[in-house]
C-alpha positions as CSV (number, residue, x, y, z in Angstrom):
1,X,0.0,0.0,0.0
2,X,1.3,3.8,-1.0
3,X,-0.7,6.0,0.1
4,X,1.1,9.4,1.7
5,X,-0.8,11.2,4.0
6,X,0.1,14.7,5.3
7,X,-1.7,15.7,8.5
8,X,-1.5,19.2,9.7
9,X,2.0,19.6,8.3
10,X,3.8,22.8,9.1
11,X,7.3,23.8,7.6
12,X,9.3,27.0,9.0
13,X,12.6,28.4,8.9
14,X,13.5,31.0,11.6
15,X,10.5,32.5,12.0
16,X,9.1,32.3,8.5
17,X,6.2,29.8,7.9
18,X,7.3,28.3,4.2
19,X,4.4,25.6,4.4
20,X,0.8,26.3,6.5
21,X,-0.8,23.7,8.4
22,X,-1.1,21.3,5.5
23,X,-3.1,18.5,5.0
24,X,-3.4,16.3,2.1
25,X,-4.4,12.5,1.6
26,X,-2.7,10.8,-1.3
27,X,-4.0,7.6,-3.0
28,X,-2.6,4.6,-3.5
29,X,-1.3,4.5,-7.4
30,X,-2.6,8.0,-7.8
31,X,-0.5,10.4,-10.2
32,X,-0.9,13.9,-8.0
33,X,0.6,17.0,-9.2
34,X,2.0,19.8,-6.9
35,X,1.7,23.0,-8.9
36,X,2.1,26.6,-8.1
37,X,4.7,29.3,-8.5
38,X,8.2,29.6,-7.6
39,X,8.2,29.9,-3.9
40,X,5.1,28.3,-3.1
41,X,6.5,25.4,-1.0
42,X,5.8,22.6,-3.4
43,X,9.3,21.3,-3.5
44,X,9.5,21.5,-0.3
45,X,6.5,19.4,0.7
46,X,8.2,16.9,-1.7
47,X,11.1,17.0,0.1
48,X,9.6,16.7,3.1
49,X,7.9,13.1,2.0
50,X,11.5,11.9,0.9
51,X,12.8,12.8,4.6
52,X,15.4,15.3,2.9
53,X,14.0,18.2,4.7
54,X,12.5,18.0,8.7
55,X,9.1,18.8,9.1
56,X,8.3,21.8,12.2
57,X,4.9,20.1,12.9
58,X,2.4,17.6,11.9
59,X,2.9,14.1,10.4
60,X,3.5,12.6,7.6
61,X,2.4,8.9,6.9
62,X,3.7,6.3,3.9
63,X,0.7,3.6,4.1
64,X,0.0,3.2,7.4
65,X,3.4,4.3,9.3
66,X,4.5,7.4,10.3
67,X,7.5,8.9,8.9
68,X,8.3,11.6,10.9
69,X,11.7,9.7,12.1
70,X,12.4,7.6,9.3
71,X,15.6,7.7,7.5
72,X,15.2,8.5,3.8
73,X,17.1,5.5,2.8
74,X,14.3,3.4,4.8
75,X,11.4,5.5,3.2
76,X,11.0,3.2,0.4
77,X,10.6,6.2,-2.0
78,X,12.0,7.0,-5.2
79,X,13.3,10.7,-6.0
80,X,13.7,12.3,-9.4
81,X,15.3,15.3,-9.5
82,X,15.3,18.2,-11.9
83,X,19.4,17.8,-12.5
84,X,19.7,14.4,-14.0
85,X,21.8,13.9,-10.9
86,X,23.7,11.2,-12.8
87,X,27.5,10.2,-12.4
88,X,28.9,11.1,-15.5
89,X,32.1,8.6,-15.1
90,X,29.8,5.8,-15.4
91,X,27.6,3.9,-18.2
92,X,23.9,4.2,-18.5
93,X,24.4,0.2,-17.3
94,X,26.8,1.3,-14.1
95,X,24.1,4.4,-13.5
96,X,20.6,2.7,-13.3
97,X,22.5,-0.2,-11.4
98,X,24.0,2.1,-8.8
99,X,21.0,2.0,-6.3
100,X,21.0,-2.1,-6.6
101,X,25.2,-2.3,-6.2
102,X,24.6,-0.2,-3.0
103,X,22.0,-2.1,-1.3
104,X,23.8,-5.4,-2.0
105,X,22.4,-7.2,-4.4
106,X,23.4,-9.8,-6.7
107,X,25.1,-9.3,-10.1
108,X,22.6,-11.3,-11.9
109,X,19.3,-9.8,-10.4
110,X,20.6,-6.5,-10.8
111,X,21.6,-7.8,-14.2
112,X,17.9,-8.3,-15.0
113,X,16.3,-5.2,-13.7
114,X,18.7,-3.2,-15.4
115,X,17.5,-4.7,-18.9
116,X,13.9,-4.7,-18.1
117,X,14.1,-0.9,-16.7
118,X,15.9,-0.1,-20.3
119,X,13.1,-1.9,-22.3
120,X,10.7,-0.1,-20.0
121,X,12.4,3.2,-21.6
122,X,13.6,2.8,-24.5
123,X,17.4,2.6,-23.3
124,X,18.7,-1.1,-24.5
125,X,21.0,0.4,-27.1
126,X,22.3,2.7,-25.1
127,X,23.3,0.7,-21.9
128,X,27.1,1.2,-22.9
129,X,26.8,4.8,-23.2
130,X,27.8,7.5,-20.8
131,X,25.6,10.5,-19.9
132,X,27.7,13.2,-22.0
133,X,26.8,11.0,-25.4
134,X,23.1,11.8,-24.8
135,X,20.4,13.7,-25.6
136,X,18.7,16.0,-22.2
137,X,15.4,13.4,-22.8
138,X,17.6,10.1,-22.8
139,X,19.6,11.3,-19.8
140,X,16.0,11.6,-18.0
141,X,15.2,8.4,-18.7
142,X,18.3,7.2,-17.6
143,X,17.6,9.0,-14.1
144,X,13.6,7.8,-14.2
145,X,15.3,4.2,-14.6
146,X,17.9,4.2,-12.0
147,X,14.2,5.3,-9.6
148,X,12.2,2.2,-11.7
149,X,15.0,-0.7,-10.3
150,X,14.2,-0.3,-6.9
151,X,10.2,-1.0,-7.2
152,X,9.6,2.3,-4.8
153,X,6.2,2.7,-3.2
154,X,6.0,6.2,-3.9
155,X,7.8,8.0,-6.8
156,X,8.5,12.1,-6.0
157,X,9.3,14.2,-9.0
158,X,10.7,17.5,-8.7
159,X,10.7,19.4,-11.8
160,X,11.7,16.6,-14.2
161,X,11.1,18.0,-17.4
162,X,12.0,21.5,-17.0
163,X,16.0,21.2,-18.5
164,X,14.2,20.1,-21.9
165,X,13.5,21.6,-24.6
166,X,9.3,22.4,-25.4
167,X,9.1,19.6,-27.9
168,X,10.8,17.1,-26.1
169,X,8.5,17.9,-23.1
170,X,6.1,17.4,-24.4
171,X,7.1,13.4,-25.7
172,X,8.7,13.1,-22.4
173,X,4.9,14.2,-20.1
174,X,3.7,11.4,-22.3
175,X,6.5,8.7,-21.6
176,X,6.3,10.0,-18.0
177,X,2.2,9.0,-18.1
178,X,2.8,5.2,-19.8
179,X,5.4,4.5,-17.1
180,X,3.0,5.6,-14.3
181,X,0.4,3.5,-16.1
182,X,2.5,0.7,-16.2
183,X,4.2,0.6,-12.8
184,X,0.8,1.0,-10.9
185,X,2.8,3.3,-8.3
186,X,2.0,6.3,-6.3
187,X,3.5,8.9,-8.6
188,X,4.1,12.8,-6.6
189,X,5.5,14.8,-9.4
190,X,6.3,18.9,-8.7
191,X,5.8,21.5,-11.5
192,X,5.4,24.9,-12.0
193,X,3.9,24.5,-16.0
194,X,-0.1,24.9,-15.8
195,X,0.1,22.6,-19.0
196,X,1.8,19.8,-17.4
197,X,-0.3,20.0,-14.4
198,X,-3.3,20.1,-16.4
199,X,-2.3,16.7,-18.9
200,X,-0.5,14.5,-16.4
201,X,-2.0,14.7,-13.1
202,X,-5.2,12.8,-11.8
203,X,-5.4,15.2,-9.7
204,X,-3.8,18.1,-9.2
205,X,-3.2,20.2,-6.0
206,X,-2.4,24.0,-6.2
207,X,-0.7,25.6,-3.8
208,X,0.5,29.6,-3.0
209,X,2.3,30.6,-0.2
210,X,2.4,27.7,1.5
211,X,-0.9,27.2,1.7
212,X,-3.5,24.8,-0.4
213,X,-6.1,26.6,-2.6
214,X,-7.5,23.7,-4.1
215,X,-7.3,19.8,-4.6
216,X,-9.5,18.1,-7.6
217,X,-9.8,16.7,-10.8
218,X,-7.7,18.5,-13.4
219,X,-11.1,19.3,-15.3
220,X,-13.0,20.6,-12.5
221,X,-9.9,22.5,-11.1
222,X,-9.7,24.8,-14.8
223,X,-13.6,25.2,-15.2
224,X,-14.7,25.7,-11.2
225,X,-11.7,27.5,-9.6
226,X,-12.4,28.1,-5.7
227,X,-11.3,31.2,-6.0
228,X,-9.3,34.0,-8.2
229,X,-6.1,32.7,-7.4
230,X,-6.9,29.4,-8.9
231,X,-8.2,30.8,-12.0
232,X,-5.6,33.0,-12.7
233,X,-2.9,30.8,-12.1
234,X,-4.3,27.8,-14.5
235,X,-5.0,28.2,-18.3
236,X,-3.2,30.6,-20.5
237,X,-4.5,32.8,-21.1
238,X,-5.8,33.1,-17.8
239,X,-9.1,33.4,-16.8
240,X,-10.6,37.1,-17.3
241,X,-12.0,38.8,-14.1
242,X,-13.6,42.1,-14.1
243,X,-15.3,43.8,-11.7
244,X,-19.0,44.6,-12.7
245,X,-21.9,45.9,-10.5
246,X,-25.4,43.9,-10.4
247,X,-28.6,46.0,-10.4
248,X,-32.3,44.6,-11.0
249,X,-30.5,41.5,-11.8
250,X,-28.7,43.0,-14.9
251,X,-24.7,42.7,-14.9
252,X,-22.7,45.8,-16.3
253,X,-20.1,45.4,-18.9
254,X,-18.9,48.0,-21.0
255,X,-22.4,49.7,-20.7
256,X,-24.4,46.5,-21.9
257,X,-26.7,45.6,-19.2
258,X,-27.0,41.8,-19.4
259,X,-29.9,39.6,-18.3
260,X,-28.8,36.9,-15.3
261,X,-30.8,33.5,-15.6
262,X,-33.2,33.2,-12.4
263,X,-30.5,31.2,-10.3
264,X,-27.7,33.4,-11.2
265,X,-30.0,36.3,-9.4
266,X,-30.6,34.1,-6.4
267,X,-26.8,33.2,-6.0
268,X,-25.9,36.8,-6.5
269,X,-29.1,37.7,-3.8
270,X,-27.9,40.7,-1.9
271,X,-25.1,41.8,-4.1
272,X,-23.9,44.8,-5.5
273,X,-20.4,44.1,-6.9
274,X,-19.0,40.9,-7.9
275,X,-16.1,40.0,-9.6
276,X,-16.7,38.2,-13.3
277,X,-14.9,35.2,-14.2
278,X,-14.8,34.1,-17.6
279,X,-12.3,32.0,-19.8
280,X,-10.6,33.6,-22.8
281,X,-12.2,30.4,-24.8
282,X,-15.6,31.1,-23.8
283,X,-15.1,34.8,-25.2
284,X,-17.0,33.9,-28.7
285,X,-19.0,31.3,-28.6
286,X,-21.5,29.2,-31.3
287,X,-24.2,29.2,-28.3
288,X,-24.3,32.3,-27.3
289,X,-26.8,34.7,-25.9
290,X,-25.2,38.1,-25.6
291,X,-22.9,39.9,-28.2
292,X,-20.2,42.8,-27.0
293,X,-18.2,45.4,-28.6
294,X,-15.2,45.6,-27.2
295,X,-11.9,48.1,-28.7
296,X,-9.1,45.7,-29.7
297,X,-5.9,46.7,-28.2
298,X,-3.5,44.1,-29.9
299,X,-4.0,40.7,-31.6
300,X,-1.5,37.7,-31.8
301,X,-1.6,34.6,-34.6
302,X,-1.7,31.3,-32.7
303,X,-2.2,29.1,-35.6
304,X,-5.5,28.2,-35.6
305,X,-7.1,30.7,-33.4
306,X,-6.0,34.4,-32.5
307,X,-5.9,36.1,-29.2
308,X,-7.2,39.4,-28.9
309,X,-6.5,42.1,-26.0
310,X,-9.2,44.6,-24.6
311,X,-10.3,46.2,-21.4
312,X,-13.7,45.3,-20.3
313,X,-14.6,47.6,-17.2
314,X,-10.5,48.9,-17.0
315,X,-10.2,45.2,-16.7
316,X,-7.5,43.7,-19.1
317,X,-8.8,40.9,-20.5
318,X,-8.4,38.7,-23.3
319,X,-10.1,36.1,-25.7
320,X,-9.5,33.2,-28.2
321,X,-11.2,33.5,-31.5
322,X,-11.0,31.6,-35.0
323,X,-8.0,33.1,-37.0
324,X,-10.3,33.6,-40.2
325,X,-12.4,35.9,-38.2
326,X,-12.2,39.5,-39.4
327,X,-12.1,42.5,-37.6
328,X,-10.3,46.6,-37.4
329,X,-10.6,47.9,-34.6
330,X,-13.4,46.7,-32.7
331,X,-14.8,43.6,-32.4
332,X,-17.9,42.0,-32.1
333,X,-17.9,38.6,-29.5
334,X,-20.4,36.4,-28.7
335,X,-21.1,35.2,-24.9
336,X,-22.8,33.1,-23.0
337,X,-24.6,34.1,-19.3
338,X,-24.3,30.4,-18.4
339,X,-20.3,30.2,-19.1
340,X,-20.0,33.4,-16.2
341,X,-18.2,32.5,-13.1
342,X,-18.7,34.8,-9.8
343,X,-16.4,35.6,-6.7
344,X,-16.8,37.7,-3.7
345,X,-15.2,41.1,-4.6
346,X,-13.4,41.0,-1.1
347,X,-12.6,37.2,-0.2
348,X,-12.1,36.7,-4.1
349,X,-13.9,33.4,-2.7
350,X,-15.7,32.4,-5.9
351,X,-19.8,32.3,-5.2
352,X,-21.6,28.8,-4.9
353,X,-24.5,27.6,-4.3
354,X,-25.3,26.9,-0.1
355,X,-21.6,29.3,0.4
């Protein structure tokens, strides 16, 4: 069993609080995903698991024991670090064995789960290589199968992927994904890239400041942030928010006073100000009830769609349209009431049902 359980973890150095009073439940075989930005505390909470860093309160659990003492040698955990970390004097053989040759075991089993780590990856016809004759993705799959020989309860990855290059990220997120399917392990893997967070993890947890904002499926996370911080931090563009006043159940943007549906009046019951969330890509929509004008301020070519710039309220905001649409200087877009988010204009909390 693999599961990793943080109970009321608390992390400080001196007298500065670096992680908050964290709790967290882990599942067995689950692939989370620690994202936030730099600073936030999620390689630290990582490290923390591993035993590389003390903890200043709380406890934290592998299956059913508590760690809080444990050596990280006795941990049973696997680390991958964002430095391949690998000893350049030896093979890609003498590398992935390393681990095995320290704990004592035979020539021959280590022998074998070598050559079955380097099927697992792709690395048989490179076994007698050393790390300066590879490529940045081969030499992280030489590091992810020096981890794989020791059949880990939990693997903890800290920024894997970020010393490669955009292309071979994404390949490697991919490879990353098969191996997690295939190994059946508890994977903890640490990023700061929305987009990685969003395609790998089965769930993902964001953090900022040290504290947890969120925990949930990475679908549900993008399309019902708890709160502005959440939605600004996932999806790129981010999400737009503009403040807007309610009266007689009408929303004002821009000088349009738009209709609310009957339960979009009774969540917003009592309300003045709210702050709007919507995503760029819901910005012009096939479905939708409301058009806008809004004063284009800059466009950029994505391929297949463009992004256009505007304010909305003095808010900047953006949206994603089809590239063949025309425009000059203004621009027409089509929205939907029923794609609007809402937050509390001072807690930034968004606005739910029974809140």
């Amino acid at each position: 069993m693999a599961q990793v359980t943080l109970k009321n973890v608390v992390k400080k150095y001196d007298e500065k609080t670096i992680i908050n009073n964290i709790s967290l439940e882990i599942k067995d075989k689950e692939f989370l995903v620690l994202v936030g930005s730099s600073g936030c505390g999620k390689s630290t909470i990582l490290r923390m698991i591993a035993g590389l860093e003390e903890i200043t309160g709380g406890e934290i659990y592998i299956g059913d024991k508590c760690v809080n003492n444990v050596h990280p040698k006795d941990r049973d955990i696997a680390f991958v670090f964002q430095s391949y970390a690998l000893y350049p004097h030896m093979t890609v053989y003498e590398n992935i064995a390393f681990p095995l040759k320290m704990r004592g075991w035979k020539k021959d089993d280590i022998d074998k789960k070598v050559k079955e780590a380097a099927e697992i990856l792709n690395l048989t016809e490179y076994l007698k290589r050393r790390p300066k004759q590879l490529s940045g993705g081969q030499r992280q799959r030489v590091a992810l199968g020096r981890a794989i020989v020791r059949n880990p309860k939990v693997f903890l990855m800290d920024e894997p992927l970020s010393n490669l290059d955009a292309k071979l990220r994404v390949q490697m997120r991919s490879e990353i994904k098969k191996l997690h399917e295939k190994l059946q392990t508890t994977f903890i893997y640490v990023t700061h890239d929305q987009t990685e967070a969003l395609t790998m993890g089965d769930r993902i947890v964001v953090l900022d400041k040290g504290v947890i904002q969120q925990v949930d499926e990475p679908e549900k996370i993008y399309y019902s942030p708890s709160n502005t911080f959440v939605g600004g931090f996932l999806g790129s563009p981010s999400m737009n928010f503009i403040e807007t006043e309610i009266n007689d159940g009408k929303l004002s943007l821009n000088g349009n006073f738009i209709e609310l549906s009957d339960e979009q009046k009774k969540l917003l019951s009592g309300k003045s100000k709210v702050i709007l969330g919507i995503r760029p890509e819901k910005m012009d929509v096939q479905n939708s009830n409301y058009e806008i004008n809004v004063s284009v301020d800059i466009s950029e070519m994505l391929g297949s769609e463009k992004i256009v710039y505007f304010n909305i309220n003095n808010a900047k905001c953006s949206a994603k349209i089809d590239a063949q649409k025309q425009f000059d200087n203004t621009i027409n877009l089509k929205i939907n009431t029923a794609d609007f988010l809402f937050f509390d204009i001072d807690t930034k909390e968004r606005i739910q049902q029974n809140s």
